[in-house]
C-alpha distance (Angstrom), angle and dihedral (degrees) to the residues before:
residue distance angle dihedral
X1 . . .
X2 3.84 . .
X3 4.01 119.7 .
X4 3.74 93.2 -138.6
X5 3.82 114.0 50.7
X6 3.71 122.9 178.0
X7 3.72 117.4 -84.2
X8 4.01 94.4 35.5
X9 4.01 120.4 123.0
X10 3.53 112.0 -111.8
X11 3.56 136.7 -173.1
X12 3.77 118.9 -155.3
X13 3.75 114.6 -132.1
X14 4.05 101.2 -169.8
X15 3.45 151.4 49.7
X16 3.98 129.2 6.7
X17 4.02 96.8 -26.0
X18 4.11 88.2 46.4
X19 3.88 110.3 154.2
X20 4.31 94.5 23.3
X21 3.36 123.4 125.8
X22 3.48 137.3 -163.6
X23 3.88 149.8 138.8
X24 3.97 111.0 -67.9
X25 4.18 100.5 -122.6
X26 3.81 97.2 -173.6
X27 3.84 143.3 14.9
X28 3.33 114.8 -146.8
X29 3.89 105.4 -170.7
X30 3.60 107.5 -176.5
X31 3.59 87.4 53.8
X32 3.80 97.8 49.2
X33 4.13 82.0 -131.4
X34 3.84 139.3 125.2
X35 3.72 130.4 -159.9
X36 3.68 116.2 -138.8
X37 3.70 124.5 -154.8
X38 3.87 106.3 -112.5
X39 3.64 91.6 4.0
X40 3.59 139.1 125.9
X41 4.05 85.6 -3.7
X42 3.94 109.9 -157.2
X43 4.17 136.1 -174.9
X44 3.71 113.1 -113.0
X45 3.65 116.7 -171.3
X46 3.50 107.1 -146.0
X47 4.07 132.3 -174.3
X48 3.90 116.8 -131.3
X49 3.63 105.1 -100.7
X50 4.23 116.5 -179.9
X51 3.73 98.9 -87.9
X52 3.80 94.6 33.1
X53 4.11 129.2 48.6
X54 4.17 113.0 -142.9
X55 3.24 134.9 -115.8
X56 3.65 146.3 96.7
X57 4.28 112.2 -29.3
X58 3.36 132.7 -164.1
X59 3.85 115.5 -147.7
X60 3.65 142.0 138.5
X61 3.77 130.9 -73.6
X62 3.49 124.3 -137.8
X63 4.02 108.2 -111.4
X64 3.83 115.7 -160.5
X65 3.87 114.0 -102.3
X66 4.14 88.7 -123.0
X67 3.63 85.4 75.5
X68 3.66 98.2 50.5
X69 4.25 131.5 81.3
X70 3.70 117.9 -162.6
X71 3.33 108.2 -126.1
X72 3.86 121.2 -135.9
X73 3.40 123.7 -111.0
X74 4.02 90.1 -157.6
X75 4.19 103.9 50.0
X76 3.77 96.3 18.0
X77 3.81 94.7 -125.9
X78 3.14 135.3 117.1
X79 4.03 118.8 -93.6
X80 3.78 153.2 -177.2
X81 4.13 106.1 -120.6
X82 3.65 119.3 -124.4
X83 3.65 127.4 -168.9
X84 4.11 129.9 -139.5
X85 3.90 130.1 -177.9
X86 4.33 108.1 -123.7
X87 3.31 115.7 -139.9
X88 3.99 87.7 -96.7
X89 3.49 96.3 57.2
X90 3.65 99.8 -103.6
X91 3.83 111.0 138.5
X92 4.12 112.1 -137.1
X93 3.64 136.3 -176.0
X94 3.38 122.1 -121.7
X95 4.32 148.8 -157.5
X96 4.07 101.4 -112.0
X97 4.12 78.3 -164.8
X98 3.93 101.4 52.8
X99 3.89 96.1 16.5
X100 4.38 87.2 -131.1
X101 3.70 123.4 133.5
X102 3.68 113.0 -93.9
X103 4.11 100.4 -151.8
């Protein structure tokens, strides 16, 4: 189970975007990096292909998820994620700051 999932606000904690936040677009595990909408924007130089013109494009970079803190939907802050077992088996994350389920 990963600790940032797509769809969860982020706030990135290193490096040139420090102190952005933003909505995590795509996971990509093998990588151990998230794209963040409006994040970490980078200039792709792309050749005109038929269902796309060229030129220069502006799109996100993928930032690795080290450098990333989920932030909680309960306290507003950013967190580290913990996990706990319910009592039906179902695995959660969870605020270490405000102890509340983060799903």
């Amino acid at each position: 189970m990963a600790k940032i999932r797509r769809e969860d606000t982020v706030l990135v904690i290193k490096g040139k975007e420090r102190g952005k936040a933003g909505v995590v677009r795509q996971v990509l595990p093998r990588q151990s990096r998230v794209i963040i909408t409006g994040v970490n924007m980078v200039k792709r130089h792309m050749r005109p292909r038929a269902q796309r013109p060229g030129g220069i494009i502006e799109r996100e970079g993928a930032i690795h998820v080290s450098n990333v803190m989920l932030i909680c939907k309960s306290c507003n802050k950013p967190t580290r994620v913990g996990f706990r077992l319910h009592d039906d088996g179902k695995k959660v994350r969870l605020c270490r700051r405000c102890d509340q389920p983060v799903d």
